[in-house]
py3Dmol code that shows the C-alpha trace and the ligand (Angstrom):
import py3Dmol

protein = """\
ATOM      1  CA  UNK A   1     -24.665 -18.700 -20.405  1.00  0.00           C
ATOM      2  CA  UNK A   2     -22.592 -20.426 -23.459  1.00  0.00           C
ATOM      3  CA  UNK A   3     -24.893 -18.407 -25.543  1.00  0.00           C
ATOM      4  CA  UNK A   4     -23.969 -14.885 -23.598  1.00  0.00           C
ATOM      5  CA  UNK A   5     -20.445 -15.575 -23.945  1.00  0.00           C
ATOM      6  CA  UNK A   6     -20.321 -16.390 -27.741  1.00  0.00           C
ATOM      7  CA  UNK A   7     -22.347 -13.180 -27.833  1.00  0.00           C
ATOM      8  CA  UNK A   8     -19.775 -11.023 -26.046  1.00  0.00           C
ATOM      9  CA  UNK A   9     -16.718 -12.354 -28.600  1.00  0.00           C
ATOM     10  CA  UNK A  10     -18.770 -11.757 -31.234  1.00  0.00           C
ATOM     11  CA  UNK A  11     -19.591  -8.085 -29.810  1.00  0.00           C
ATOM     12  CA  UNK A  12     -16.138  -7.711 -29.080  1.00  0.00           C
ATOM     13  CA  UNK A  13     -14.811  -8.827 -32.424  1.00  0.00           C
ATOM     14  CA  UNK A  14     -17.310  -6.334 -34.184  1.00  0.00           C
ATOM     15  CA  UNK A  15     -15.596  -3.371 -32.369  1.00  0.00           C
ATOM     16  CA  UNK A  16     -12.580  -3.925 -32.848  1.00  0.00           C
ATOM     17  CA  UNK A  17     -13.518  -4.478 -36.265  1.00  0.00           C
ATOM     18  CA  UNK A  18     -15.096  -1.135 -36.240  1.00  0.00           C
ATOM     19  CA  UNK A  19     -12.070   0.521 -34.840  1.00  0.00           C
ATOM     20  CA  UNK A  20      -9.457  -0.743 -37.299  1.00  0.00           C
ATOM     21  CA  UNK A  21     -10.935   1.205 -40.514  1.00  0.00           C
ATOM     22  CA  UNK A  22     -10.282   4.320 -41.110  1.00  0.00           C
ATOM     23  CA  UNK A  23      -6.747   3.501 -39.015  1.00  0.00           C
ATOM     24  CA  UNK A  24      -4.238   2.861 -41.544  1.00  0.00           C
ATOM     25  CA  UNK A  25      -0.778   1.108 -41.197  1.00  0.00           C
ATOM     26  CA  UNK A  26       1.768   3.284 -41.309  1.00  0.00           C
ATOM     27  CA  UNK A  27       5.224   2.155 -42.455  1.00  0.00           C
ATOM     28  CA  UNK A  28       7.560   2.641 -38.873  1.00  0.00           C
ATOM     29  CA  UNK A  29      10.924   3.841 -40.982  1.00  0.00           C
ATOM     30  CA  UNK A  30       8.804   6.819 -43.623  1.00  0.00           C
ATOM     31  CA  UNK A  31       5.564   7.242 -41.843  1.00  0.00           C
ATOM     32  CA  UNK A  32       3.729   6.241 -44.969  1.00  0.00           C
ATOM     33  CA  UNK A  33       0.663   4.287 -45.580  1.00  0.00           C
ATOM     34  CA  UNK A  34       1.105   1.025 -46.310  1.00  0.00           C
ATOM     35  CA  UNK A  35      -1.507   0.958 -49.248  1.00  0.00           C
ATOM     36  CA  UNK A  36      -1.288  -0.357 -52.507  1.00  0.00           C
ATOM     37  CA  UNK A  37       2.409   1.269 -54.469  1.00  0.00           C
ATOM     38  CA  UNK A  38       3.436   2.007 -51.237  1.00  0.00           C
ATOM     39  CA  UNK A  39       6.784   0.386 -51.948  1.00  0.00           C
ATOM     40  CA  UNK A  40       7.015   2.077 -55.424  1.00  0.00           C
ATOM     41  CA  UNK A  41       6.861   5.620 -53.667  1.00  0.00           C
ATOM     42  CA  UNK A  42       8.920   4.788 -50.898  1.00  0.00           C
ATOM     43  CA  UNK A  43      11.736   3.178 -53.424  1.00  0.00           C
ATOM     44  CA  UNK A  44      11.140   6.660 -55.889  1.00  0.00           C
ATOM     45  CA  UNK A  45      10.101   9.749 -53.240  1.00  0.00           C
ATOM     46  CA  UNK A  46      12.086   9.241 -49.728  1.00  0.00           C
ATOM     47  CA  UNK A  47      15.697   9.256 -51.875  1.00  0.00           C
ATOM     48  CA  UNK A  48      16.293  12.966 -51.743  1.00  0.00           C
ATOM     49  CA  UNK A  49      14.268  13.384 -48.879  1.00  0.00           C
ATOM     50  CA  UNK A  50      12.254  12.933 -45.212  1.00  0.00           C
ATOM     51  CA  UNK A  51       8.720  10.976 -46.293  1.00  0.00           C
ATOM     52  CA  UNK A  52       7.131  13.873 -44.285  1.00  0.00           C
ATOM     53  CA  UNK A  53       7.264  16.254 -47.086  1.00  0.00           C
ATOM     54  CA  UNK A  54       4.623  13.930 -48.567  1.00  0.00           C
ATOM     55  CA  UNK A  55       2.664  12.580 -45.137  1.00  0.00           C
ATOM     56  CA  UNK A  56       2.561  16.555 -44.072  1.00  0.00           C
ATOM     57  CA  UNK A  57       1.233  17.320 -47.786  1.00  0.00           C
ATOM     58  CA  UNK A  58      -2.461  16.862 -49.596  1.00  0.00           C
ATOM     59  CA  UNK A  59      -3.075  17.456 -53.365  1.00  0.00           C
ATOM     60  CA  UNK A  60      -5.154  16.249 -56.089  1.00  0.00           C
ATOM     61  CA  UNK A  61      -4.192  13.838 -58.397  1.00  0.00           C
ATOM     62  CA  UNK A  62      -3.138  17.422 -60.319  1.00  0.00           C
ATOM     63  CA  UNK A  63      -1.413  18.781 -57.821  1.00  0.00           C
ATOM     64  CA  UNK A  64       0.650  15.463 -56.924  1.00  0.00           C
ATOM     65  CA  UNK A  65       1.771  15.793 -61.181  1.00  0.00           C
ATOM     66  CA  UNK A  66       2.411  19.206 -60.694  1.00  0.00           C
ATOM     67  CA  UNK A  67       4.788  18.699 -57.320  1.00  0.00           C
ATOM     68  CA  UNK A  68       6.756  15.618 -59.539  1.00  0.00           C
ATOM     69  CA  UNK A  69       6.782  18.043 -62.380  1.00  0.00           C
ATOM     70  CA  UNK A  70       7.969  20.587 -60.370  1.00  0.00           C
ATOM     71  CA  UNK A  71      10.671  18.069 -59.135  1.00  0.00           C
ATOM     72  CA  UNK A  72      11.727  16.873 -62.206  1.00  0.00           C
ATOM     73  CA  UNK A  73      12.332  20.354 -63.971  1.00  0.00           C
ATOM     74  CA  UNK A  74      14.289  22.061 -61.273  1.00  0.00           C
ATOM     75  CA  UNK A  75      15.101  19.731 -58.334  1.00  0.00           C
ATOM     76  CA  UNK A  76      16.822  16.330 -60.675  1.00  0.00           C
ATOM     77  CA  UNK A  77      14.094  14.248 -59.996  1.00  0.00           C
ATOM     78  CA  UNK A  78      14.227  11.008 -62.889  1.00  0.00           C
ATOM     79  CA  UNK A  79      11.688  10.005 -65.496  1.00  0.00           C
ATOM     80  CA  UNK A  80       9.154   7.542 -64.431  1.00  0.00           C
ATOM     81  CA  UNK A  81       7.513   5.295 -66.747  1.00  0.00           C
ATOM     82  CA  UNK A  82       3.938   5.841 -67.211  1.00  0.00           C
ATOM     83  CA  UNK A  83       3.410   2.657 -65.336  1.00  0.00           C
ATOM     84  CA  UNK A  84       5.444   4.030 -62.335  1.00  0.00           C
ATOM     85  CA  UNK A  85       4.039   6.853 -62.588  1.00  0.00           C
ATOM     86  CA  UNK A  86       0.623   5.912 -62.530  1.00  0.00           C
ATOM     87  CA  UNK A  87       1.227   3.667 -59.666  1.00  0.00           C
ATOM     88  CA  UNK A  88       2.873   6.719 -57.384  1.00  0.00           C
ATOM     89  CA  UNK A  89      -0.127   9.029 -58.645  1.00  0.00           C
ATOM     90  CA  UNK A  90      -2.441   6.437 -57.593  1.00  0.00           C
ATOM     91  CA  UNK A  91      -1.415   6.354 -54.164  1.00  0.00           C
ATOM     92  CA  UNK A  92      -0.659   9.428 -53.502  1.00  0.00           C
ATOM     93  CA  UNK A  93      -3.841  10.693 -54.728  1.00  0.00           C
ATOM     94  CA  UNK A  94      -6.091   8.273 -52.589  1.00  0.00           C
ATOM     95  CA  UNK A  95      -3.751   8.110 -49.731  1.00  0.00           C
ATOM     96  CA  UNK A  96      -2.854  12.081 -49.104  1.00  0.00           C
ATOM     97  CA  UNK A  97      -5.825  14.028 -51.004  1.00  0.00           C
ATOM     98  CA  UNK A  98      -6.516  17.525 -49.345  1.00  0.00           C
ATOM     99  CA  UNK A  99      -7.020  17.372 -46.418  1.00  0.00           C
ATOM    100  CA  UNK A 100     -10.744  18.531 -46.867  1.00  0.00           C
ATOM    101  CA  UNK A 101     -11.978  15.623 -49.011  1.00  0.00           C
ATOM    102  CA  UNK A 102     -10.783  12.804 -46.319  1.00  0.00           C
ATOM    103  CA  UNK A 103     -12.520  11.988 -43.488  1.00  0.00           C
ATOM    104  CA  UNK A 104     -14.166  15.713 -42.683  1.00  0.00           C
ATOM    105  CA  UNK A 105     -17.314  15.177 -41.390  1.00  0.00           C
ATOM    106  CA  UNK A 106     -19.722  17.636 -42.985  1.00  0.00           C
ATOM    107  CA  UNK A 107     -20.296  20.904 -41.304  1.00  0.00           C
ATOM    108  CA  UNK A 108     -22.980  21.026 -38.610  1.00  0.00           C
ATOM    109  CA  UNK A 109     -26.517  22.054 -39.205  1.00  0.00           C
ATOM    110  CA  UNK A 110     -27.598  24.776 -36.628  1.00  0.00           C
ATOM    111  CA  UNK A 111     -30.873  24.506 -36.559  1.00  0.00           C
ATOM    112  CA  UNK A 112     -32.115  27.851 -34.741  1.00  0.00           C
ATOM    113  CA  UNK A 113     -30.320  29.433 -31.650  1.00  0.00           C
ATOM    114  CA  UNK A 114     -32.240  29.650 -28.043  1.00  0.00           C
ATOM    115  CA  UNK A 115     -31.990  32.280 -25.642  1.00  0.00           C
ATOM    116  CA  UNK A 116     -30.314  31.133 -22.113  1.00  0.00           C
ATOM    117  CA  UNK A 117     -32.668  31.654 -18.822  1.00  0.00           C
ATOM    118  CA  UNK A 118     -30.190  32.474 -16.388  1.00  0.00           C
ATOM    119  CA  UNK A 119     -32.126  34.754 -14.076  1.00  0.00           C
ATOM    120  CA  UNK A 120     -29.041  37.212 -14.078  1.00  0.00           C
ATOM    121  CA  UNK A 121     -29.071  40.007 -15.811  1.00  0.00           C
ATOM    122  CA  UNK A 122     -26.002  41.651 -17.688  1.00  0.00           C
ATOM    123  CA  UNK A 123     -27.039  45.112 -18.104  1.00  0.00           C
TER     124      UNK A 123
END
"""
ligand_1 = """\
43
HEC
C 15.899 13.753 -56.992
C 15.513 14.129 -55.664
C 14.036 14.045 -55.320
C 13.209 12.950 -55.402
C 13.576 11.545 -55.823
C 11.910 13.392 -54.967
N 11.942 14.706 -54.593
Fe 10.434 15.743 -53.743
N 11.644 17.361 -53.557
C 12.994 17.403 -53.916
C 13.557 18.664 -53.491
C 15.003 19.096 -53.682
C 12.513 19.387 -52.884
C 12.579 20.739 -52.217
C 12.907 20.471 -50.767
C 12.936 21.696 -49.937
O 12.454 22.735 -50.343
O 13.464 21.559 -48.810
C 11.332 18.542 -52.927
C 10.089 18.875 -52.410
C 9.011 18.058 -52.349
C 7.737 18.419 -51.791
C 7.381 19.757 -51.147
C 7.223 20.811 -52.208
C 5.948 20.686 -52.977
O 5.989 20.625 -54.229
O 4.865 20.678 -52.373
C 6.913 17.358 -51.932
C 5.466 17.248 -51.490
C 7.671 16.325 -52.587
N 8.949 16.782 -52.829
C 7.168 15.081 -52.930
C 7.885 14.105 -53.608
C 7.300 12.895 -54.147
C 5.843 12.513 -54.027
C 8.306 12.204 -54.723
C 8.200 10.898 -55.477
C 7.444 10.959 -56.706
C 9.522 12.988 -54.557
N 9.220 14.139 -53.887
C 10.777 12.579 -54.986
C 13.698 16.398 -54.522
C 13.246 15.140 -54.794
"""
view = py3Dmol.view(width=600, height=400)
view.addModel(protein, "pdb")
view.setStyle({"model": 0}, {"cartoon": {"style": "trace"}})
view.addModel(ligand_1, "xyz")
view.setStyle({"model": 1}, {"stick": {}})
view.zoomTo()
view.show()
């Protein structure tokens, strides 16, 4: 019986174990993910304005250096160092890719269609 019950925490423990990836933390105040640089995007993109701009958006890497770039030429955005720059680029690139390259399963495989025997006829 001891044994059965160590079994079920450990059971239990695996699932929830299992259930926590691919769940991140989200930050309550910007609805980012808490990730690596979080802090350095949060300090450097939520000043002008809402985090959702980014959390509703996916890019590349190129695409996230395009948006700053964008930002920076017409919309006052400062200079970053390359270090800071790096860092934000970083996460946004692994945190909001496209929305295609994260966690889409790959497209079913139809492997032949069947005909349905209803025994009704539609013509
Ligand atoms: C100096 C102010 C300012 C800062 C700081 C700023 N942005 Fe922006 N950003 C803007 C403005 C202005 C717009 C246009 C908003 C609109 O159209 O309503 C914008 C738009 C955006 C958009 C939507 C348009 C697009 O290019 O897809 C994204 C995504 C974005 N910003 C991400 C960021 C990120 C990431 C950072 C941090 C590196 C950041 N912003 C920091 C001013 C800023």
């Amino acid at each position: 019986m001891k044994h059965l019950q160590s079994l079920a925490v450990c059971l239990l423990w695996l699932s929830s174990a299992a259930t926590a990836v691919g769940r991140e933390e989200t930050d309550a105040r910007t609805g980012l993910i808490i990730d690596q640089n979080f802090e350095t995007v949060k300090q450097n993109c939520t000043a002008c304005h809402s985090a959702k701009l980014i959390t509703q958006a996916g890019a590349t890497r190129k695409g996230w250096e395009a948006s700053i770039r964008w930002m920076q030429e017409t919309q006052n955005l400062w200079q970053f160092s390359p270090k800071t720059e790096k860092a934000i680029l970083d996460y946004l690139a692994k945190n909001y890719a496209p929305p295609h390259t994260v966690g889409r399963r790959a497209p079913l495989v139809v492997e032949g269609w069947y005909r349905l025997h209803t025994g009704a006829s539609h013509r």
